[in-house]
C-alpha positions as CSV (number, residue, x, y, z in Angstrom):
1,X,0.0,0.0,0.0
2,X,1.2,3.4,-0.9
3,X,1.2,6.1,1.8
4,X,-0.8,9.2,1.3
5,X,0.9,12.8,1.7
6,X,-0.6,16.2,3.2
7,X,1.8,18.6,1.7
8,X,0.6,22.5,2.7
9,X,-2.0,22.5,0.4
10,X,-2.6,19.2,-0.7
11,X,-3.2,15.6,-0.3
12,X,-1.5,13.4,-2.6
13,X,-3.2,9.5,-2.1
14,X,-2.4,6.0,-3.6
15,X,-4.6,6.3,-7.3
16,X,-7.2,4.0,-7.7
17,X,-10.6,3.0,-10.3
18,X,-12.5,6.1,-8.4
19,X,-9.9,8.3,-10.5
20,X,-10.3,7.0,-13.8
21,X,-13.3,9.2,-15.1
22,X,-10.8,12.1,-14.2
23,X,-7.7,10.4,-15.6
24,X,-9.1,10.0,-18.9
25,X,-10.9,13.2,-19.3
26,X,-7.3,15.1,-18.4
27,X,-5.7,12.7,-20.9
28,X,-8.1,13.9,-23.8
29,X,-7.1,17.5,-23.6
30,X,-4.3,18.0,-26.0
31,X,-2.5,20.7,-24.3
32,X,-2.3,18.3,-21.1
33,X,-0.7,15.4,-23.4
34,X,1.1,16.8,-26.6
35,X,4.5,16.3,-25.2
36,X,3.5,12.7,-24.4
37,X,2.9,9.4,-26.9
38,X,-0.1,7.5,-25.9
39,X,-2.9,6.5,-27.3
40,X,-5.0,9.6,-26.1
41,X,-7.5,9.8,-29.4
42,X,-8.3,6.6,-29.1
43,X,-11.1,6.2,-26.1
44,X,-11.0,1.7,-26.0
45,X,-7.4,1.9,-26.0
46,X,-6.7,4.8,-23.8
47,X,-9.5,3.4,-21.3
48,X,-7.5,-0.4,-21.5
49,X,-3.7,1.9,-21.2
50,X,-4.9,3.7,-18.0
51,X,-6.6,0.7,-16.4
52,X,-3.5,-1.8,-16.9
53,X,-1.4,1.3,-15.1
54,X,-3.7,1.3,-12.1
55,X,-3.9,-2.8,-11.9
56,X,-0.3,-3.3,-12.2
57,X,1.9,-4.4,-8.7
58,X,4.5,-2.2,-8.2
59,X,7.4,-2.7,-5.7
60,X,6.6,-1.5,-2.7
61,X,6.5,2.5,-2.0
62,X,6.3,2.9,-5.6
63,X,3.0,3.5,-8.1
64,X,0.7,5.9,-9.1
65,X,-0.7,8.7,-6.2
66,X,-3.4,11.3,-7.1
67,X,-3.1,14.9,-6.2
68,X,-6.5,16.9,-4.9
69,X,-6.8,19.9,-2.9
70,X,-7.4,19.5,1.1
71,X,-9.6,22.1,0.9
72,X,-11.2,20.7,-2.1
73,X,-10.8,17.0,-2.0
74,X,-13.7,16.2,-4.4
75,X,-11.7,17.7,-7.6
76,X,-8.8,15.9,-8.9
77,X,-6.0,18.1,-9.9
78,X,-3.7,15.4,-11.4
79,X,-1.5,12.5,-10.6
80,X,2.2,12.0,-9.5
81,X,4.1,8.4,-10.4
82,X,7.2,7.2,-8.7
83,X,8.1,3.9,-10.8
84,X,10.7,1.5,-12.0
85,X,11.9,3.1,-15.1
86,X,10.4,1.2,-18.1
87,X,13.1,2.0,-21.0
88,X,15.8,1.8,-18.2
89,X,16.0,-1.1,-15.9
90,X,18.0,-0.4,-12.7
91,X,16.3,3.8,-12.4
92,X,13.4,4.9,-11.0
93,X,11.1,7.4,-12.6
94,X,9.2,10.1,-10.9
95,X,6.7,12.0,-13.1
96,X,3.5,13.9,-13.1
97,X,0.3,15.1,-15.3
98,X,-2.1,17.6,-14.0
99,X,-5.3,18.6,-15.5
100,X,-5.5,22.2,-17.6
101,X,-7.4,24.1,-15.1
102,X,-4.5,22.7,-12.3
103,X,-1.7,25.2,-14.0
104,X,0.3,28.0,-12.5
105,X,-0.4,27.3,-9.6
106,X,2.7,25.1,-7.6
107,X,0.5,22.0,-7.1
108,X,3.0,20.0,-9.3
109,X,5.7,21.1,-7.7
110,X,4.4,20.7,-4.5
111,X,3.3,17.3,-4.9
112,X,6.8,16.3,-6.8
113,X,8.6,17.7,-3.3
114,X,6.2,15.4,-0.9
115,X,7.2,12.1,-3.3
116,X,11.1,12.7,-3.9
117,X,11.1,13.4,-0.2
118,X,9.3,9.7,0.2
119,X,11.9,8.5,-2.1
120,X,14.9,9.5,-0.6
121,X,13.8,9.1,3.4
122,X,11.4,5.7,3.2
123,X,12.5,4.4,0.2
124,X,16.5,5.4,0.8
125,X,16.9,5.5,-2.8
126,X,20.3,6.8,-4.2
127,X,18.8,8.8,-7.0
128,X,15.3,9.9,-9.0
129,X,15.0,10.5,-13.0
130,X,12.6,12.7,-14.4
131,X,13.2,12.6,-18.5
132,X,10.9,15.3,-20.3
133,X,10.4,16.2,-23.8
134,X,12.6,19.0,-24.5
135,X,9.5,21.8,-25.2
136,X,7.8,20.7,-21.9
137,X,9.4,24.1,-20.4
138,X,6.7,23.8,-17.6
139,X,7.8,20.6,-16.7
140,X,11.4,21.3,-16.9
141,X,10.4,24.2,-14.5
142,X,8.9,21.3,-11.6
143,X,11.6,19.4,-12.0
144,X,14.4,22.8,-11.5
145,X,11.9,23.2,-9.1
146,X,12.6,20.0,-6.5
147,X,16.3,20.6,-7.0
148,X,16.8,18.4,-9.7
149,X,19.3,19.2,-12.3
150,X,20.1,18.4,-15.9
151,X,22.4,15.4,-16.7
152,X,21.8,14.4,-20.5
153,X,20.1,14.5,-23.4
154,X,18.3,11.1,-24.2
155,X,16.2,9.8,-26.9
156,X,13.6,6.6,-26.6
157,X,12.9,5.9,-29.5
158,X,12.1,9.2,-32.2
159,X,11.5,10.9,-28.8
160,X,13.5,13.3,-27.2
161,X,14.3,13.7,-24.1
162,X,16.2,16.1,-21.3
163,X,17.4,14.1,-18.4
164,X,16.9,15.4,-14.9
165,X,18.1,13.5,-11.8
166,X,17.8,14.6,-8.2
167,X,20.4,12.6,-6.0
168,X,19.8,11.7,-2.3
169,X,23.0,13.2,-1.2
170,X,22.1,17.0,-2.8
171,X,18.4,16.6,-1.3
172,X,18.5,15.4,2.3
């Protein structure tokens, strides 16, 4: 089981099937997912893709937590993931989607500090990656953000990427 988080302003909760309505209906704005490959466009697939995400075991600490307001716990802002990195086997990948309305605020930010904080003082990991497409200048700005730093320039694929890491020993 994941552990929830009351940052300041928010509470950031293990994910589950009561999100999926809100999942999906961020995913479909393009502005929320036009730095990101998936099948978006596509409501069976997209529906199946989300669902396999939320189903899947993950190592424990690690998964998918969903970000609402304390004050306003009924509207889902967005969702933070702290996973075993898919395209590279031994890191683990912290990254984060929140809905349109959600923006300018800090709540990604916020939420990103409460879960590299878990990372580095439950989980003792040595280090975090955040890889973002190299436009994503909002997310680049999160990740500067939680004091991580650029290491590389990587490419999955055709997609580009910038690598960002934040390492336990700069962060505790």
């Amino acid at each position: 089981m994941l552990p929830t988080f009351d940052t300041r302003r928010l509470r950031v909760r293990p994910r589950s099937h009561a999100d999926l309505d809100q999942c999906l209906s961020m995913d479909r704005d393009p502005l929320v997912t036009q730095f990101i490959p998936g099948p978006w466009s596509e409501p069976d697939k997209h529906r199946a893709f989300v669902l396999n995400r939320m189903d899947q075991q993950y190592p424990d600490g690690l998964g998918y937590w969903s970000v609402v307001r304390k004050d306003e716990p009924e509207i889902f802002l967005g969702w933070i993931l702290l996973l075993p990195y898919e395209a590279v086997s031994d890191e683990i990948e912290i990254g984060w989607r929140f809905s349109r309305r959600s923006w300018g605020h800090g709540y990604a930010t916020e939420a990103a500090s409460a879960v590299l904080d878990h990372a580095f003082c439950s989980l003792k990991l040595d280090y975090v990656v955040a890889d973002i497409h190299p436009e994503n200048f909002a997310s680049i700005r999160v990740a500067e953000k939680t004091g991580m730093t650029f290491v590389e320039n990587r490419t999955f694929g055709s997609e580009p990427a910038r690598s960002f890491r934040a390492f336990a020993k700069d962060y505790l």
